[in-house]
C-alpha positions in Angstrom: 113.8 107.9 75.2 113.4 111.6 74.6 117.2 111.8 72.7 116.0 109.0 70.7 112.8 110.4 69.9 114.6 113.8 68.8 117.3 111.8 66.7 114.4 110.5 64.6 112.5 113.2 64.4 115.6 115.4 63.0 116.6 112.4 60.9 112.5 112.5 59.1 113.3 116.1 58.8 116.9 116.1 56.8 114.7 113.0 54.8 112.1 115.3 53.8 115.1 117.7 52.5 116.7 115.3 50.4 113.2 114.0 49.3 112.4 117.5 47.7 115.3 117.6 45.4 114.9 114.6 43.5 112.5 114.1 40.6 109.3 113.0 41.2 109.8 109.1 38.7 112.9 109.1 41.9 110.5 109.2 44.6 108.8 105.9 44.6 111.7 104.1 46.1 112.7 107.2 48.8 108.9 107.2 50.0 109.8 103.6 52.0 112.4 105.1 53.4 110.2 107.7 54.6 107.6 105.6 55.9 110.1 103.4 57.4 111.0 106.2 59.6 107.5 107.7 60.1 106.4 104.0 61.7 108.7 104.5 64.5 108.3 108.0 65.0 104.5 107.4 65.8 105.0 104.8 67.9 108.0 106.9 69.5 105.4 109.8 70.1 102.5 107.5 71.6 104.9 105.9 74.1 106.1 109.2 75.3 102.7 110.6 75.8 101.7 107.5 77.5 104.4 108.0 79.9 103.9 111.1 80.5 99.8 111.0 80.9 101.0 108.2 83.9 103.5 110.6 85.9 101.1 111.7 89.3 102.0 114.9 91.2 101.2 114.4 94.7 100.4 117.6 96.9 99.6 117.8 100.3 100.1 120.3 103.5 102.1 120.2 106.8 99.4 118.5 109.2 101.6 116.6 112.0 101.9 114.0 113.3 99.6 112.9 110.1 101.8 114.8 107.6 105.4 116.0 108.7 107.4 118.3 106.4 111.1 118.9 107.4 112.2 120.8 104.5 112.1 118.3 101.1 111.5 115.6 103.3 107.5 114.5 104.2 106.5 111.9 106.3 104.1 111.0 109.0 101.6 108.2 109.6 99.3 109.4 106.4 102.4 110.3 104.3 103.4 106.0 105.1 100.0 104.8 104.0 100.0 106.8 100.9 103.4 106.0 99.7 102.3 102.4 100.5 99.6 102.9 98.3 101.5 104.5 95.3 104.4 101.9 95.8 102.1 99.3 95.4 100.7 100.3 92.4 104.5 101.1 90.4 103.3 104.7 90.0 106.1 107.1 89.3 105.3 110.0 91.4 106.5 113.2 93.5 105.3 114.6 96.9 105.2 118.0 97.5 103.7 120.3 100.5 102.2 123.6 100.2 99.8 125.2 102.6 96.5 124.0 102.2 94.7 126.9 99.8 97.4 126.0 97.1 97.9 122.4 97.4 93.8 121.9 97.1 93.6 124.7 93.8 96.6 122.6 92.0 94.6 119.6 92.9 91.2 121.0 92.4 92.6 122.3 88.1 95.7 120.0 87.2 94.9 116.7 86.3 96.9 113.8 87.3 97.1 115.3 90.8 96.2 113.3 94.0 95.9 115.3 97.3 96.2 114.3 100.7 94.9 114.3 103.5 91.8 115.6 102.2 88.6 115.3 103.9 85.1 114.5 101.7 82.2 117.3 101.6 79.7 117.6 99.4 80.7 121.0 98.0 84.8 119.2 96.9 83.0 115.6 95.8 82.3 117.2 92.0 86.2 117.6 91.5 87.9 114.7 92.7 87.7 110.8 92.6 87.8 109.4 96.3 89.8 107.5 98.0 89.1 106.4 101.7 89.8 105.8 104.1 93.3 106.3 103.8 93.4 106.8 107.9 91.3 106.4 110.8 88.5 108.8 111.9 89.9 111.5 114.4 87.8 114.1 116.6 88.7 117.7 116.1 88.0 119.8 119.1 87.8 123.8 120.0 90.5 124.7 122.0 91.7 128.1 124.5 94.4 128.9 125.9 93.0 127.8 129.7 93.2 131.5 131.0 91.0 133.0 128.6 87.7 133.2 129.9 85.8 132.5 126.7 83.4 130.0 126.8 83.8 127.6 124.3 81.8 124.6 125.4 79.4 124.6 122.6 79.0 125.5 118.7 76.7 128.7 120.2 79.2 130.2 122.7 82.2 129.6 119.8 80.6 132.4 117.9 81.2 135.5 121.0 84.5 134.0 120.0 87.6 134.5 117.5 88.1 131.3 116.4 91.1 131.1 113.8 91.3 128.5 111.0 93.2 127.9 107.6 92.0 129.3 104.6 89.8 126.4 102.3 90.3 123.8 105.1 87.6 121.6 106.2 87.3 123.7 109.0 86.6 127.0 107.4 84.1 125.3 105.7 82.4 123.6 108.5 82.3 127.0 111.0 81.1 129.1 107.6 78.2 126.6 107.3 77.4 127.3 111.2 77.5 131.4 110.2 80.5 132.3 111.5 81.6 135.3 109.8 85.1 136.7 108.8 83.9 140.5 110.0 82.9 139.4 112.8 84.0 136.2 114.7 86.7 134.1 112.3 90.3 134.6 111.6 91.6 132.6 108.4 95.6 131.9 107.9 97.5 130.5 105.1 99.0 127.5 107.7 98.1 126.1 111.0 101.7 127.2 112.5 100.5 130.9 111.6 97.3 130.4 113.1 98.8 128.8 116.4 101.2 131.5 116.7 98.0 134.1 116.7 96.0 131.9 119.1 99.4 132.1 121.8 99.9 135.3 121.4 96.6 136.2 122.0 95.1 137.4 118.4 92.6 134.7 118.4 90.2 133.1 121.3 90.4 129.4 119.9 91.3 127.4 117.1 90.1 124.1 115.8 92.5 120.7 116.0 92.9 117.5 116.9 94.3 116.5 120.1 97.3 114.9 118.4 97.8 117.9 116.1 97.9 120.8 118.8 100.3 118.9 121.0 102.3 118.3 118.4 102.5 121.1 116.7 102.4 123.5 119.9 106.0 121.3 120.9 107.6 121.4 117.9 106.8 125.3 118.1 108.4 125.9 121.2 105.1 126.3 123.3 104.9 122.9 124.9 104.8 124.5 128.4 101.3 126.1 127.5 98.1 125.2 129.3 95.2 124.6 126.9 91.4 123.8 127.4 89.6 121.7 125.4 85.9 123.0 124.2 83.2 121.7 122.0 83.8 118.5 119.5 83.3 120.3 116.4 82.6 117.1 114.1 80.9 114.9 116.9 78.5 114.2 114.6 80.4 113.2 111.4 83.9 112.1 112.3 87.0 113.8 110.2 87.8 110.4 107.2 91.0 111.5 105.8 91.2 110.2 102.1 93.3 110.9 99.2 91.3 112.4 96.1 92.7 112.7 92.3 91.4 115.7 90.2 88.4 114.2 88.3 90.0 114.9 84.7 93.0 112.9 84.9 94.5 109.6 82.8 92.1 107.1 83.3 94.7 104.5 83.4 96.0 106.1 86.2 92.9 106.4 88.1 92.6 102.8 87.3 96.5 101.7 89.1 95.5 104.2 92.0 91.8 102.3 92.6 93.7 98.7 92.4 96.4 100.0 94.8 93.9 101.4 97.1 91.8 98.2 97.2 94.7 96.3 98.1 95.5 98.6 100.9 92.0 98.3 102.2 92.0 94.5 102.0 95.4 94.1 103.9 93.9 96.9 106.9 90.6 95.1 107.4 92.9 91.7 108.3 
């Protein structure tokens, strides 16, 4: 399509050339010619652009057993449903993982961008459309390593803590709301496996996961032999609903495909 679109567009070109050297009582019967080849051109043009307005980028961060990244590859039980989605709907489309400050910025100011698994709050709801769920509710929990004396049993006795979180994640948002403070009792990484790596070693008092997610990720670190403790539910009150969100300025067309996908999806998971 694009090598056709340039062979026309250098063919109007050599056109407009030619057209300049004849007399102006010679140009009557040339100017069909023109417009013969101007007709497809547009057309050429509005197709392209309408192809290209439908192409989504897809971002999302390492978050197993949800979201697994093994290189190029990403899976995991959310990665399925999404790609079940997207399939669904014939949208052309690319995955990519990045940790979780980046992949919500490129959301957050490209359009045509969905992001995954994304969690709503009412400071993110002005810059995306929603879509959930795409998963289950799951509890996220403090937890210690189960040697460290820390009490971590409720939101109050979390702050004489360090607790250790990923920059922009729903987490950081939640524990800045309840005044935790970076000077004083919160350590912010750029991924969960850095931030897991501090809280073995010792550089921070507790960290905030799911059960699924620190077992997992704790094993596939080489720390599965590690005795943890598990604290305070830190979203007892409003469960964690993943969703997928698309930045609010994108193709409305494709807005529309992703809603009709998603609405199927939800139809076949209440069944």
């Amino acid at each position: 399509m694009l090598i056709l679109l340039l062979e026309t567009i250098a063919k109007f070109i050599d056109l407009e050339i030619m057209l300049s050297r004849f007399p102006i009582h010679k140009q009557s019967t040339a100017v069909s010619m023109k417009l013969f080849l101007l007709i497809p051109l547009v057309f050429l043009i509005s197709y392209s652009s309408s192809l290209y307005a439908q192409k989504l980028q897809v971002v999302t961060e390492s978050f197993p057993p949800f979201v697994v990244v093994n290189g190029s590859d990403i899976s995991g039980i959310m990665t399925q449903k999404v790609k079940e989605i997207l399939n669904h709907g014939k949208l052309t489309y690319s995955i990519n993982s990045y940790p979780w400050a980046r992949s919500f910025q490129i959301a957050r100011h490209q359009p045509n961008t969905l992001i995954y698994s994304i969690i709503k709050s009412p400071e993110r709801i002005p810059y995306f459309h929603w879509f959930c769920p795409i998963y289950q509710s799951s509890a996220v929990f403090a937890f210690k390593l189960s040697d460290n004396p820390i009490d971590i049993s409720s939101i109050a006795s979390l702050k004489q803590a360090i607790v250790g979180t990923t920059r922009h994640g729903i987490n950081h948002e939640h524990l800045q709301k309840h005044g935790f403070d970076i000077k004083k009792n919160l350590d912010i990484s750029a991924t969960e496996n850095i931030n897991l790596k501090k809280f073995v070693n010792g550089r921070v008092d507790a960290v905030l996961q799911s059960t699924e997610s620190i077992n997992y990720r704790l094993t596939k670190l080489g720390f599965e032999d590690i005795s943890i403790t598990q604290g305070v539910a830190i979203n007892k009150s409003k469960p964690t609903i993943h969703c997928m969100a698309l930045n609010k300025n994108s193709d409305q067309k494709l807005k529309q495909k992703i809603a009709q996908a998603f609405n199927h999806f939800k139809s076949t998971q209440s069944k």
